[in-house]
MARDO-826394 format. One record per residue (C-alpha): residue in one letter; x, y, z. Coordinates in steps of 0.1 Angstrom, whole numbers, padded with zeros to 4 digits, always signed. Layout:
BEGIN
AXYZ;...
***
This chain:
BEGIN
X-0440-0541+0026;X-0418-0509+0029;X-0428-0506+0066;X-0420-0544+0070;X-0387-0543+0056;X-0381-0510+0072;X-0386-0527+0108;X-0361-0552+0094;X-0334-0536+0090;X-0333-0512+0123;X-0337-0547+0139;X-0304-0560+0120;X-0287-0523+0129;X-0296-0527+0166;X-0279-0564+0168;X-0249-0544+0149;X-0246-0516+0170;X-0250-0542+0206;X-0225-0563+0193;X-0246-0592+0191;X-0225-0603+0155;X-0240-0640+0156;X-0276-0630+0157;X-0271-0606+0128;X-0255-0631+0105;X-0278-0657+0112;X-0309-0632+0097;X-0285-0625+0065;X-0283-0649+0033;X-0251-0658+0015;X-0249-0623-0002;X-0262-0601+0023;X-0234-0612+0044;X-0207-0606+0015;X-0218-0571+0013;X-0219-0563+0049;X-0185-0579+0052;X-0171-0560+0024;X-0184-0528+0032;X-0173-0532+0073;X-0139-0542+0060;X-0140-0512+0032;X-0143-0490+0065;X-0118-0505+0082;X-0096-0495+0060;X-0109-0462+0057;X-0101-0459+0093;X-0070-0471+0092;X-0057-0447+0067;X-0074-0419+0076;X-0057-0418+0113;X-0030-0431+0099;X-0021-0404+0083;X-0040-0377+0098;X-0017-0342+0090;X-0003-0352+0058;X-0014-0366+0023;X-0052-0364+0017;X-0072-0348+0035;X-0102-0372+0024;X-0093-0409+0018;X-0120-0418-0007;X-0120-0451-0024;X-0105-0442-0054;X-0071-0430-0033;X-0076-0460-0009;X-0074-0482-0039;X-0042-0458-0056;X-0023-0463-0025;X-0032-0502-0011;X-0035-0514-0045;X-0010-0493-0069;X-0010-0520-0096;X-0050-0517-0101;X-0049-0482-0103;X-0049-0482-0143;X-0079-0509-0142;X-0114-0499-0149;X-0126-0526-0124;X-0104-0507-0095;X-0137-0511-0072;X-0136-0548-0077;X-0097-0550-0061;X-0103-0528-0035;X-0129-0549-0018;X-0117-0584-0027;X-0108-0589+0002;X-0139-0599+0023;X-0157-0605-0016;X-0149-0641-0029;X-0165-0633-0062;X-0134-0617-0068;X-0097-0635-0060;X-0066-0635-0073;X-0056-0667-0085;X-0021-0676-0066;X-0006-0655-0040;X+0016-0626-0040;X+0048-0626-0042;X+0065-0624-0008;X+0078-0591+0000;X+0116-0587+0011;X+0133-0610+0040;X+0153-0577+0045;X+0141-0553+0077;X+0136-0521+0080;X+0143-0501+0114;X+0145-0470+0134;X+0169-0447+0152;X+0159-0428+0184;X+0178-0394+0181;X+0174-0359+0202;X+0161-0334+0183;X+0187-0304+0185;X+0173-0274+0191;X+0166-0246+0170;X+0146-0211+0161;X+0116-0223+0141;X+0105-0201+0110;X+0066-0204+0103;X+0062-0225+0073;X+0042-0209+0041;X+0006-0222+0043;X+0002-0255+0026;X-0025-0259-0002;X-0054-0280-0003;X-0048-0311-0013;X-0081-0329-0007;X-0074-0351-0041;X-0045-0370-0047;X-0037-0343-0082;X-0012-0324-0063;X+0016-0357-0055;X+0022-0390-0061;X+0002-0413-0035;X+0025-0443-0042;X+0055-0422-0028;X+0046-0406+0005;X+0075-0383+0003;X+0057-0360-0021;X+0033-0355+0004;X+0031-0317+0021;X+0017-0311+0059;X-0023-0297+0062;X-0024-0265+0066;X-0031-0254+0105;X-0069-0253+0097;X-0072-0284+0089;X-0046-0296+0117;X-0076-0284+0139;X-0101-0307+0126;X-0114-0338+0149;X-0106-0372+0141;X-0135-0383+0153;X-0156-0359+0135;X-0136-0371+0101;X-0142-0408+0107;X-0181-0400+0114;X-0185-0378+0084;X-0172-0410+0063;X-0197-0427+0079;X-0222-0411+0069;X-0210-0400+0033;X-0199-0435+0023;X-0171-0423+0001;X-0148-0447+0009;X-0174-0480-0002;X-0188-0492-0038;X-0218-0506-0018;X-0247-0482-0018;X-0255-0477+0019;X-0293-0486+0002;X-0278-0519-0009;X-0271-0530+0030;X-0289-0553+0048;X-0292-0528+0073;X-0301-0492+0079;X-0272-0471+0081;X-0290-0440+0092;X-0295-0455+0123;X-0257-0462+0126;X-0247-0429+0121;X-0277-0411+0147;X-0260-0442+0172;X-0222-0423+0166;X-0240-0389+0168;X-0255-0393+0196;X-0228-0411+0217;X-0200-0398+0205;X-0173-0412+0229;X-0180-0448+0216;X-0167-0436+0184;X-0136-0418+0199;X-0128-0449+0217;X-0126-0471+0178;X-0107-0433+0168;X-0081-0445+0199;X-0081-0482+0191;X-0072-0474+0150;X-0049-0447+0164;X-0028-0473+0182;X-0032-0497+0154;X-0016-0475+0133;X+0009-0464+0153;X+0001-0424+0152;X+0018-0410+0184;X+0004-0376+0176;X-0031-0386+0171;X-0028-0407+0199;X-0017-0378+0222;X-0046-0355+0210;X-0071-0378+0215;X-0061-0387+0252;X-0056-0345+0258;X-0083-0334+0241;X-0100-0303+0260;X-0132-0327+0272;X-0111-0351+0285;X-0077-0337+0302;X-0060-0364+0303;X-0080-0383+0321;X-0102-0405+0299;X-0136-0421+0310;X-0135-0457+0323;X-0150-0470+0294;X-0119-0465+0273;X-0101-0495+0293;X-0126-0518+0275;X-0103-0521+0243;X-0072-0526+0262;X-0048-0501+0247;X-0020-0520+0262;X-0027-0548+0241;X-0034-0532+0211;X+0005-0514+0213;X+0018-0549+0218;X-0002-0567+0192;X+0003-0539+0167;X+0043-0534+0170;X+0064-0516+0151;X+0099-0514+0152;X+0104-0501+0119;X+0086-0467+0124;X+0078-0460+0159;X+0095-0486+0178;X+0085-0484+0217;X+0068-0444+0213;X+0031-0460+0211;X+0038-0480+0242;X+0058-0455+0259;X+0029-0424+0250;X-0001-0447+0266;X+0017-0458+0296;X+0025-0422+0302;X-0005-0409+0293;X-0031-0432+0305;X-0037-0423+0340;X-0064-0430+0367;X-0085-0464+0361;X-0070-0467+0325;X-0031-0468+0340;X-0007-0497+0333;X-0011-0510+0364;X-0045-0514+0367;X-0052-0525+0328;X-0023-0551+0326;X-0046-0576+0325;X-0075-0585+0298;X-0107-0600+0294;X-0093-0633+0283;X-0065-0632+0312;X-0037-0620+0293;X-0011-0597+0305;X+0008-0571+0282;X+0042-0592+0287;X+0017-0625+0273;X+0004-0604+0245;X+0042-0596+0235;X+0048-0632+0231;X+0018-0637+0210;X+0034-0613+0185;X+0067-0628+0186;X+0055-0669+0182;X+0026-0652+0155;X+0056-0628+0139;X+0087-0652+0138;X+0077-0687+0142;X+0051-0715+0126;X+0033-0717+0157;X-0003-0722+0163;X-0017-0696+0186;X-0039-0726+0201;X-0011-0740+0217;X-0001-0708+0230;X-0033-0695+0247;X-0040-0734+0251;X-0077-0728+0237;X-0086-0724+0200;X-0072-0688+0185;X-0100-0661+0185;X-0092-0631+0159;X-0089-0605+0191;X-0059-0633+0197;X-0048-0633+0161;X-0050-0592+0152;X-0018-0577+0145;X-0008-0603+0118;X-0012-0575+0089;X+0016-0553+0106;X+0048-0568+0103;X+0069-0559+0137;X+0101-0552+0111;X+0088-0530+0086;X+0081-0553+0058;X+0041-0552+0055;X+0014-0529+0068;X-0025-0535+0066;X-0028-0513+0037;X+0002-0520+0018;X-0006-0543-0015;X+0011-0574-0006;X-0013-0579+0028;X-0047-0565+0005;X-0038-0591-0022;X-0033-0619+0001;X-0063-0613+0018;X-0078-0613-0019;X-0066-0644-0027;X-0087-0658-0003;X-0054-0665+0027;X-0065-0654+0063;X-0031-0658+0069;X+0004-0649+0066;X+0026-0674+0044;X+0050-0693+0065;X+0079-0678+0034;X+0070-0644+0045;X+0081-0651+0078;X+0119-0645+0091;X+0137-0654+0125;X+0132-0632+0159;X+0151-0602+0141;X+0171-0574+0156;X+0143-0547+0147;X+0116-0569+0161;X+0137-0572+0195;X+0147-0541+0199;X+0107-0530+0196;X+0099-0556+0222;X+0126-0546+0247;X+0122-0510+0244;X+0084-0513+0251;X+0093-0538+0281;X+0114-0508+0294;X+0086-0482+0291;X+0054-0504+0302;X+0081-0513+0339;X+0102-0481+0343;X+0075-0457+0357;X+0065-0455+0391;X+0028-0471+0387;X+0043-0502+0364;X+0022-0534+0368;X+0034-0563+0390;X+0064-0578+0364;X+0055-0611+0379;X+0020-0615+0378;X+0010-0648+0366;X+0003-0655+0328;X-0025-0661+0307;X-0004-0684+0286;X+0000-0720+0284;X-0025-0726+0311;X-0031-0765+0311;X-0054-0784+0337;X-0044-0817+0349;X-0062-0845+0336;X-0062-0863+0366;X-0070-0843+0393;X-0081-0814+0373;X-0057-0789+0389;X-0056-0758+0365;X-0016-0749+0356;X-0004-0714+0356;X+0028-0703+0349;X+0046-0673+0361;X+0060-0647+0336;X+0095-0664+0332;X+0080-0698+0328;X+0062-0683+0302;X+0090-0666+0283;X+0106-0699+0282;X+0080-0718+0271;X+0078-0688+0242;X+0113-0696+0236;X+0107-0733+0232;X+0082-0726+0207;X+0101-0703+0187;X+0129-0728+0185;X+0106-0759+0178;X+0084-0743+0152;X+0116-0719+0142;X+0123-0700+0108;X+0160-0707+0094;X+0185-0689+0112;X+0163-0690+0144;X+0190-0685+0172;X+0171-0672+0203;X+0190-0645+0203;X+0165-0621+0208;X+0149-0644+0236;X+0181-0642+0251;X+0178-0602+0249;X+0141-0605+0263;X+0151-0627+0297;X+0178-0602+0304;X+0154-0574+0302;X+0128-0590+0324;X+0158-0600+0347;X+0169-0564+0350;X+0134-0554+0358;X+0132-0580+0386;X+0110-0604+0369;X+0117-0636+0400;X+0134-0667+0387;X+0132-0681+0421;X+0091-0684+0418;X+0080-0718+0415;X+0048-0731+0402;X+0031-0766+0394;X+0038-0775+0355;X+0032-0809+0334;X+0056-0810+0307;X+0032-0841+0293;X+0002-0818+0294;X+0020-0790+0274;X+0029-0815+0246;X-0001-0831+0250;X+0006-0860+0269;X-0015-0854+0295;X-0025-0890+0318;X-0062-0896+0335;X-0049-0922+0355;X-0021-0899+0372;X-0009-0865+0380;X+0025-0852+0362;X+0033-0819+0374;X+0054-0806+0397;X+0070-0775+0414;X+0095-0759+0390;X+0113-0730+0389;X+0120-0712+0352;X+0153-0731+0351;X+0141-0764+0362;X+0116-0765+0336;X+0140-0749+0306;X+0164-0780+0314;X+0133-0803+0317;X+0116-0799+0286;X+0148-0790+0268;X+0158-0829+0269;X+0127-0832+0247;X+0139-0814+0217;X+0176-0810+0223;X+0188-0838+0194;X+0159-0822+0171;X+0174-0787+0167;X+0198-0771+0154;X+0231-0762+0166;X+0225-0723+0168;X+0194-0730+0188;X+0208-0755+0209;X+0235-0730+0218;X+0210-0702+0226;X+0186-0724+0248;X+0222-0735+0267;X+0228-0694+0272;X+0186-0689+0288;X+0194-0716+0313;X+0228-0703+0321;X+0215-0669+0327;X+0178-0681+0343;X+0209-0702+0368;X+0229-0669+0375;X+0202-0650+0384;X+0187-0677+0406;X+0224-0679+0425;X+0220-0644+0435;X+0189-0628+0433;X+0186-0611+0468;X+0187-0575+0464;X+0202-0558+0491;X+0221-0530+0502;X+0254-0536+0498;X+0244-0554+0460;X+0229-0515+0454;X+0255-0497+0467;X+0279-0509+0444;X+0261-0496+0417;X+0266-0459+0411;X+0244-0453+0383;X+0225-0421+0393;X+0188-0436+0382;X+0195-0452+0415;X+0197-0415+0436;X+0160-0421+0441;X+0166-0457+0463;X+0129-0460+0475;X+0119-0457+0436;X+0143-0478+0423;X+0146-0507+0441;X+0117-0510+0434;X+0123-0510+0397;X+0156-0528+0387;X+0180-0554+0399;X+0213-0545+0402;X+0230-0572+0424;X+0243-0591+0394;X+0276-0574+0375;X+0271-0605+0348;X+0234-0598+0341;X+0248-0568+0337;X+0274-0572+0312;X+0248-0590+0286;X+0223-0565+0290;X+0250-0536+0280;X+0263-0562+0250;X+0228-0567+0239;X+0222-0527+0241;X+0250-0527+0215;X+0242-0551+0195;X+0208-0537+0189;X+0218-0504+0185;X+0245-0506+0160;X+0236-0540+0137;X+0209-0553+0110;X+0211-0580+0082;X+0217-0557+0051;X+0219-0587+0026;X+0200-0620+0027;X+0234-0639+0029;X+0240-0617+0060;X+0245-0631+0093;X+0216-0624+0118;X+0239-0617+0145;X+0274-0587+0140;X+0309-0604+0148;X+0307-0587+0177;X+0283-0608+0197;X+0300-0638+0201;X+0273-0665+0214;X+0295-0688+0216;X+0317-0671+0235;X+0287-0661+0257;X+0275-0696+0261;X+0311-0713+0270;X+0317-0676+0295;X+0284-0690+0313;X+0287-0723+0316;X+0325-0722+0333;X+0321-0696+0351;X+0349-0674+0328;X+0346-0637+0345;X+0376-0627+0322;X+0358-0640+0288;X+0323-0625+0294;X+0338-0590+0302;X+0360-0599+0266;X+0324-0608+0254;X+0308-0574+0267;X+0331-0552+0264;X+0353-0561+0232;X+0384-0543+0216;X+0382-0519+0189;X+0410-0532+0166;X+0419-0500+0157;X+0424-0477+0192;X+0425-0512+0212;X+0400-0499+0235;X+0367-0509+0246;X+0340-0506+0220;X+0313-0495+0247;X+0309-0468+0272;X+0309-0468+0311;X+0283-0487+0325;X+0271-0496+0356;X+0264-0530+0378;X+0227-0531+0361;X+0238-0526+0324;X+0226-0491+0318;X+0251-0466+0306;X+0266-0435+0323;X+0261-0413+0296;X+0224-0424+0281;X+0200-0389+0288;X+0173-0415+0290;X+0192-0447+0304;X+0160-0474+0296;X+0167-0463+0256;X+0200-0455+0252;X+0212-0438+0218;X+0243-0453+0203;X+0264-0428+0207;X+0256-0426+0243;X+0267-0462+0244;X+0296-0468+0219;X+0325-0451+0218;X+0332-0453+0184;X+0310-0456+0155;X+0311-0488+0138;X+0276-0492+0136;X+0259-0508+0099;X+0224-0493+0100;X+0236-0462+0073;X+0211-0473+0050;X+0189-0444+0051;X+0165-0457+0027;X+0155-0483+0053;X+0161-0459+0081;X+0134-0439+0101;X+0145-0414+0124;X+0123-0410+0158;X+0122-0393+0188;X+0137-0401+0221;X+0111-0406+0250;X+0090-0386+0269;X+0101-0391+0304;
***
């Protein structure tokens, strides 16, 4: 019997370790399938925090300090092992959901590090325990020493593996023979530095990420296989404007050469490009929307993951609110949770825009989109859209399914970006409005050629009287601006030689790169640098947007043609010196000044300091790029 069940369970390992998840489930009963799904989840988390964060705090995450630290509150409990695996166990839930955490963001401040004569530190002490600080407050936490520094992060996650520290299932209580899981890791060791670089992006560790990539086996140039997770993706599921901002996405795309480079991994396995995948997050992040809508097929999870990192700074995957949701038996996050397309959240999207089109090898910005695809139910055409169809169908969504407040604002701030990176409005494609609100007709065809502007005026009729004034207004400033750029999008010589900016010394490069024929685009993308750079909501009876981004102004500049009231609009007066609030800029919107003009510090673009974002206990300070 031994022997039989012995056969049994390397049988259930092998259909583990293939991937075949279906065939393994189908051999398990009811409770086998708890306790495999509680202890995958227990190492998912074990994961997480580890790389997470590697170099500081423990040096061993062990289920007792996964459970101090994700579930503070239980900590006193004797039944601590019960919380911190409710989530996949529905033997255990709470009874009602937690409470919501704040509507207030957080956010981050790129700044350049001054230089300075280092003194060597005193070595740290061990600190494999949680004895020597407080786990709930991570500022009591010291650096590892340098020997540890050295250790592998691949070697950590397989020694968990095979200890089982971090689970209250008995690796003899599986359904399946973990022995054979860990010889799989031991003896192909770069599958499990590929999950090391997945959890790495996940949880948004630059550094870990970096060593990984330049470790001395690999050089910088990573096998082929590590494409197959999409890194790209991952950074734009898994944003984070409230500790990292656009570093993740700007490390890969410089790091990631060869067959794993931007250009060539822009595209996944279920036809998504990057620029799609950041519109997920935004409609999954800020909106009521259901993904199947979006990807125009039922949500998968790989379409769904990112959910438990909030893209503001409010929630991570192991902070208590999102493990006690998940406990109460909610796959999902609560619609009250949920706040408007916020400045943090933009500025995280548009600064990772910048990085994944400013290089050299960026992707094609208008490759067609994975989004939204529809086939005609007449004549069975399939419907793709190009990338600033789909940005305004993303905007449509956002407004239609909005959270209060919702005054695409930030979609605004995304259209300009694309713009400025010579995303086409002039590129037409076939759309059915009646198929995307599913109205599709068997007995005739209903799309048509449309341009981004066409189709933002066309479908715009259909909710216009449904929404409210603040979104009205912003969807009248997308198809101003989609109708500016489409007057004069030629690029050409003379356009580029009024433009003095000296990121356009290198003309073969950068033409290539930006538009710059359009002083207007150019004046909203400076205003909107600003405005990100200098503003948050620090109260809930806040406005979302500062005084000094007027959209209203903005809207009534565009729509007659007012040259005199969108440079008022851009450019403002400081009431006190009477001058204007911002800096020199050039034709394109970037600033004279900025040492790195795609992420411009705001001192580099304001001339005065009358920015709000003070609040240092809601403040994270982080690096410029490396460029």
């Amino acid at each position: 019997m031994q022997l039989v069940r012995r056969k049994i369970l390397v049988n259930r390992s092998r259909f583990f370790l293939e991937g075949r998840d279906r065939e393994l489930m189908t051999q398990l009963t009811l409770d086998e399938r708890k306790s495999v799904a509680t202890w995958l989840n227990d190492f998912w988390m074990y994961s997480f925090m580890t790389i997470k964060y590697w170099g500081r705090g423990p040096e061993i995450w062990t289920l007792s300090l996964i459970g101090s630290k994700s579930f503070p509150e239980s900590t006193s409990s004797p039944h601590l092992n019960q919380y911190t695996n409710q989530e996949s166990n529905p033997s255990f839930r709470f009874h009602s959901l937690p409470d919501p955490p704040t509507q207030l963001c957080r956010w981050s401040i790129h700044y350049n590090e001054p230089e300075y004569g280092r003194i060597p530190s005193p070595p740290a002490e061990s600190i494999e325990s949680g004895d020597a600080f407080d786990i709930e407050k991570e500022s009591t936490w010291s650096t590892w020493r340098a020997s540890t520094q050295a250790r592998s992060v691949v070697t950590t996650i397989a020694q968990g593996l095979q200890e089982n520290h971090f689970s209250s299932i008995e690796t003899e209580d599986l359904p399946l023979a973990t022995d054979i899981i860990v010889k799989a890791t031991e003896k192909s060791p770069d599958e499990l530095k590929i999950e090391a670089l997945g959890f790495a992006i996940m949880s948004r560790n630059v550094d870990v990420i970096d060593k990984i990539i330049n470790s001395d086996e690999n050089y910088g140039c990573l096998p082929e296989s590590y494409s197959g997770i999409f890194p790209f993706h991952i950074a734009a599921r898994f944003l984070d404007g409230a500790k990292t901002c656009c570093l993740v996405m700007n490390a890969l795309v410089n790091l990631l050469q060869g067959s794993n480079s931007i250009n060539l991994r822009y595209v996944d396995n279920s036809g998504f490009t990057v620029l799609d995948t950041f519109f997920i997050s935004i409609l999954r992040s800020h909106s009521t929307t259901k993904l199947e809508d979006v990807c125009g097929k039922p949500a998968s999870q790989y379409q769904s993951a990112g959910q438990d990192v909030d893209p503001c700074g409010r929630w991570d995957a192991d902070s208590p609110c999102i493990r006690q949701l998940y406990a109460s038996g909610s796959s999902k996050i609560p619609s009250d949770w949920k706040h408007m397309f916020c400045h943090t959240s933009v500025q995280a999207v548009c600064h990772s825009i910048s990085a994944t089109f400013s290089v050299q090898w960026r992707p094609d910005i208008n490759t067609l989109s994975g989004l939204f695809i529809r086939r005609c139910s007449c004549c069975g055409l399939e419907l793709k859209l190009g990338p600033l169809h789909t940005l305004t169908l993303a905007a449509f969504f956002l407004a239609d399914n909005a959270m209060p407040g919702e005054n695409l604002f930030g979609m605004v701030c995304c259209l300009v970006c694309l713009l400025t990176y010579r995303a086409d409005p002039c590129i037409a494609v076939e759309v059915s409005i009646p198929e995307l609100l599913g109205r599709g007709s068997v007995d005739r065809c209903q799309h048509s050629s449309m341009e981004p502007a066409e189709l933002a005026l066309e479908i715009y009729s259909e909710r216009m009287g449904l929404w409210t004034d603040e979104a009205n207004r912003g969807w009248r400033i997308l198809i101003a601006i989609l109708r500016l750029d489409r007057e004069d999008k030629d690029l050409n010589n003379e356009n580029l030689n009024k433009c003095d900016h000296s990121i356009h010394e290198e003309y073969e490069r950068i033409i290539k790169l930006l538009h710059c024929g359009n002083r207007k685009q150019g004046q909203i993308w400076a205003a909107v640098q600003a405005e990100l750079l200098t503003y948050r909501r620090l109260r809930e009876y806040d406005g979302w947007l500062s005084q000094n981004f007027d959209m209203e102004k903005l809207r009534n500049a565009l729509e007659n043609d007012n040259e005199e009231l969108l440079r008022e609009f851009a450019d403002g007066l400081d009431h006190t010196s009477g001058e204007s609030k911002l800096q020199a800029y050039s034709n394109c919107g970037y600033f004279y000044d900025a040492m790195i003009p795609f992420c411009a510090r705001r001192e580099e673009v304001c001339n005065s300091y009358y920015a709000n974002l003070d609040e240092w206990g809601r403040t994270t300070f982080i690096s410029d790029w490396e460029y």
